[in-house]
C-alpha positions as CSV (number, residue, x, y, z in Angstrom):
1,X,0.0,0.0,0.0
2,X,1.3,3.3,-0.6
3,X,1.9,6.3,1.8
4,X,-1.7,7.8,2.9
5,X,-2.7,10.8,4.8
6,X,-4.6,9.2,8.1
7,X,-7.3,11.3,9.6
8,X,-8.6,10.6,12.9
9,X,-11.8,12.5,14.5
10,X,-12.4,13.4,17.7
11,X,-14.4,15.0,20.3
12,X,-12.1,15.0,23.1
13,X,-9.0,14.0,24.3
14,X,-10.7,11.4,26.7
15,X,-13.5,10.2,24.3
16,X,-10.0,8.2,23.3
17,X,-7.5,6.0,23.7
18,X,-4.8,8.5,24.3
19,X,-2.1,5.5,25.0
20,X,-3.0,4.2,21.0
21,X,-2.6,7.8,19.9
22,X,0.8,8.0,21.2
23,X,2.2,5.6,19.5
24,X,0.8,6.8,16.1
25,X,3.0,9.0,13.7
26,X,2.6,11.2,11.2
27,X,-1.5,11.9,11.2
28,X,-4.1,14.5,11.3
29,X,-6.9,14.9,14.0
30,X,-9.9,16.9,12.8
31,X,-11.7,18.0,15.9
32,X,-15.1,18.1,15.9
33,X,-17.5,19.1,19.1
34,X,-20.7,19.5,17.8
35,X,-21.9,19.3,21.5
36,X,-20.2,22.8,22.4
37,X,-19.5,21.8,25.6
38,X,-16.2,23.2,27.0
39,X,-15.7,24.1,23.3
40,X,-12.6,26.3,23.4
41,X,-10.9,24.5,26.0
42,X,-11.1,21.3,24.5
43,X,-9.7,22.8,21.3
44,X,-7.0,24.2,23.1
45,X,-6.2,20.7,24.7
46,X,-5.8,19.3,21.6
47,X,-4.2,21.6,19.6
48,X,-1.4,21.6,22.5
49,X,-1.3,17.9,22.2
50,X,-1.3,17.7,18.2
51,X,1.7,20.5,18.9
52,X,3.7,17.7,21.0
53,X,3.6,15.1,18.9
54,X,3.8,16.8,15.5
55,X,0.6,16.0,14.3
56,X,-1.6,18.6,11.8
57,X,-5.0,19.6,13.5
58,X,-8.4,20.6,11.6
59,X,-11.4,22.3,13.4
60,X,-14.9,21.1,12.0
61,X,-17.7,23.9,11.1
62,X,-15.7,27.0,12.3
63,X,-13.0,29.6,10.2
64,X,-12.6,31.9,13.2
65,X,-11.6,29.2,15.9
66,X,-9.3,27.3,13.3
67,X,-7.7,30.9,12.4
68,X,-7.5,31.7,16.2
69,X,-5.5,28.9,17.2
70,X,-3.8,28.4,14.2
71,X,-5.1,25.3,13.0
72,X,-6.7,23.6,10.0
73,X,-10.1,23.9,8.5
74,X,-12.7,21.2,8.1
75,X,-16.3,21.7,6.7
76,X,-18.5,18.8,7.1
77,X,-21.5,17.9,3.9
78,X,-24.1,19.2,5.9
79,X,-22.5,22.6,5.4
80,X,-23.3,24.3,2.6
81,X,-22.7,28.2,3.4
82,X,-19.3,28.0,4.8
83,X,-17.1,29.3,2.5
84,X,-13.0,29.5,2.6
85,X,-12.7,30.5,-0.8
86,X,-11.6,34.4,-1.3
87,X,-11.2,35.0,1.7
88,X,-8.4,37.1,3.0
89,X,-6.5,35.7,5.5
90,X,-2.8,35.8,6.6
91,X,-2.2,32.3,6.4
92,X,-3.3,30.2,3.8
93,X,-5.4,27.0,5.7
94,X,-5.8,23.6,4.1
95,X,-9.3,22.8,3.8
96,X,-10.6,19.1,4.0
97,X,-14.7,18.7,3.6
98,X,-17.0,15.6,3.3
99,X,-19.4,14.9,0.7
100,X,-21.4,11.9,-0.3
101,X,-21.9,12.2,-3.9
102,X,-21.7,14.4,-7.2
103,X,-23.4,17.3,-6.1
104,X,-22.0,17.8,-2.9
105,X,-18.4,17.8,-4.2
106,X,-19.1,20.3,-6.4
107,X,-20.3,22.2,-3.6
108,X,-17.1,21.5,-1.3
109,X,-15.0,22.6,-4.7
110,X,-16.9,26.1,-4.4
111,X,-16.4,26.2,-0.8
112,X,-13.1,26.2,-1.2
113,X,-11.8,22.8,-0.3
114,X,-8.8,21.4,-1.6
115,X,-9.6,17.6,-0.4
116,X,-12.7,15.7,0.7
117,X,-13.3,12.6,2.3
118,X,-16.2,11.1,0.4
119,X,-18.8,8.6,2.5
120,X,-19.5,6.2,3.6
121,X,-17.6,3.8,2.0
122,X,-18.6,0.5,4.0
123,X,-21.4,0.6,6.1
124,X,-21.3,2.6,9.5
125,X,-22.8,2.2,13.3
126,X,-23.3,5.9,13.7
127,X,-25.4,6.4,10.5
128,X,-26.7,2.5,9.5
129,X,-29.9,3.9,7.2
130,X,-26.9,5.0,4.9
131,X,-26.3,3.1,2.1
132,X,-22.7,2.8,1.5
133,X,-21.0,4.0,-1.8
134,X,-18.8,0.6,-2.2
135,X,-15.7,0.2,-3.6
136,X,-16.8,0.4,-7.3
137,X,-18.7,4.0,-7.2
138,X,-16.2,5.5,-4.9
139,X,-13.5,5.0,-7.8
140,X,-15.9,6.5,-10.6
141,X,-16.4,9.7,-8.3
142,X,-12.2,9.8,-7.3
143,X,-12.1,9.1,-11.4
144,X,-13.8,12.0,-12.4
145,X,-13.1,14.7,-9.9
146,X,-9.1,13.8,-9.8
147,X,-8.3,16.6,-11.4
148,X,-10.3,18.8,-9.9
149,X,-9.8,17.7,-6.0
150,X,-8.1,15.1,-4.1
151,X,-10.8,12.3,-2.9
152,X,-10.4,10.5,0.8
153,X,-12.1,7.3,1.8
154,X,-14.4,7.9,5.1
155,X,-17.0,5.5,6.6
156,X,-16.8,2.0,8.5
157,X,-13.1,1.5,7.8
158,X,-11.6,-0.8,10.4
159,X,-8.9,-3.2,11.1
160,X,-10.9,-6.1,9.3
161,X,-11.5,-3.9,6.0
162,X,-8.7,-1.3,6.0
163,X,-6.2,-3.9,3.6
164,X,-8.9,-3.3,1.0
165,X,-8.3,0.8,1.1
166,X,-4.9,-0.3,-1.4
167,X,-6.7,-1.0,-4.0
168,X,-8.3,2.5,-4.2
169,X,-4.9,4.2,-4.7
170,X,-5.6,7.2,-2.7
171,X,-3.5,9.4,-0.4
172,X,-5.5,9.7,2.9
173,X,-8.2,8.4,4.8
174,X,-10.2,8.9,8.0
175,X,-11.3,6.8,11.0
176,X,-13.6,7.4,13.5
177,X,-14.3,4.7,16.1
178,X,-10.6,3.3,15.1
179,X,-9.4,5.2,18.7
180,X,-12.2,4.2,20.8
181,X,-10.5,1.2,22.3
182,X,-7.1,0.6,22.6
183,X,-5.4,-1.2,19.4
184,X,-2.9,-3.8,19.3
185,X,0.7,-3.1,18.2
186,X,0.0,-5.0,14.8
187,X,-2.5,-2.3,13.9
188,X,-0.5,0.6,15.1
189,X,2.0,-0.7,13.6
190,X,0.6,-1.1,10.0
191,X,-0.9,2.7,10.4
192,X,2.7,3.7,11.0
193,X,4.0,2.3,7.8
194,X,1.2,3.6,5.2
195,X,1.1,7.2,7.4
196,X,2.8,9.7,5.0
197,X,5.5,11.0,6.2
198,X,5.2,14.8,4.2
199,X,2.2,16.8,5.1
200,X,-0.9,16.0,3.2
201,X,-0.5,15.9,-0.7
């Protein structure tokens, strides 16, 4: 499998398994508290841990707290006013969204994101009434909009499916639940190798 871009989300730093965490290299964490409970602080907790171990950090649904703490931007599909594009700002922010089919990439393009992670891919817990994309019409979509924006695989991606993300040929991919419980070294361990080792392509 080639070098990927691994994106992990997260509500808190204790929603986790922080010792699993540790031992992972070269990812992103998207944080995403939809709750809004200790909001700021939370971010702040994570950004200071992303800082430590070198990893690049994303802020879900919200330009002004991303800009404020110096982090990256992520706009979720349900989205659709949110825009980065034109605007001025000091530093330039990557921008990751999530769509989950033709139309709604379009829409991330004219928001202004430069990748998305498109879903679900396999079938999920959090949203079973979902009908996953499968492997087939997730590579027409990556097909078509390759030169236009880089497409992510998101959506029930475990340990027991995550060997089939190869044959996709992409360059990142995110996991949700993967963090939840605390993963063996073989797991770590094969995140480690694929985990690209130069920012996000």
């Amino acid at each position: 499998m080639k070098n990927a871009q691994i994106y992990f989300f997260l509500e808190e730093l204790n929603s986790i398994n922080i010792s699993s965490l540790k031992k992972l290299k070269n990812i992103a964490l998207i944080y995403r508290n939809y709750s809004k409970i200790d909001y700021i602080n939370k971010a702040y907790q994570i950004k200071n841990f992303a800082k430590q171990h070198g990893h690049q950090l994303f802020i879900s649904n919200d330009l002004s707290l991303a800009i404020q703490i110096a982090a990256n931007l992520y706009i979720p599909a349900f989205n659709k006013t949110l825009k980065y594009i034109n605007n001025n700002h000091k530093k330039k922010l990557k921008v990751i969204g999530s769509a989950h089919n033709y139309l709604e990439i379009q829409k991330k393009i004219s928001q202004g994101c430069d990748s998305i992670f498109l879903s679900p891919i396999y079938p999920t817990n959090s949203h079973p009434e979902k009908k996953p994309l499968g492997l087939l019409k997730f590579i027409l979509l990556k097909q078509y909009f390759k030169s236009k924006i880089n497409v992510y695989a998101l959506g029930g991606i475990n340990h027991k499916n995550i060997n089939k993300i190869k044959l996709l040929d992409i360059n990142g991919f995110g996991l949700k639940a993967f963090l939840e419980k605390r993963q063996n070294q073989k797991d770590i361990d094969f995140l480690n190798l694929i985990a690209r080792s130069k920012g996000i392509s």
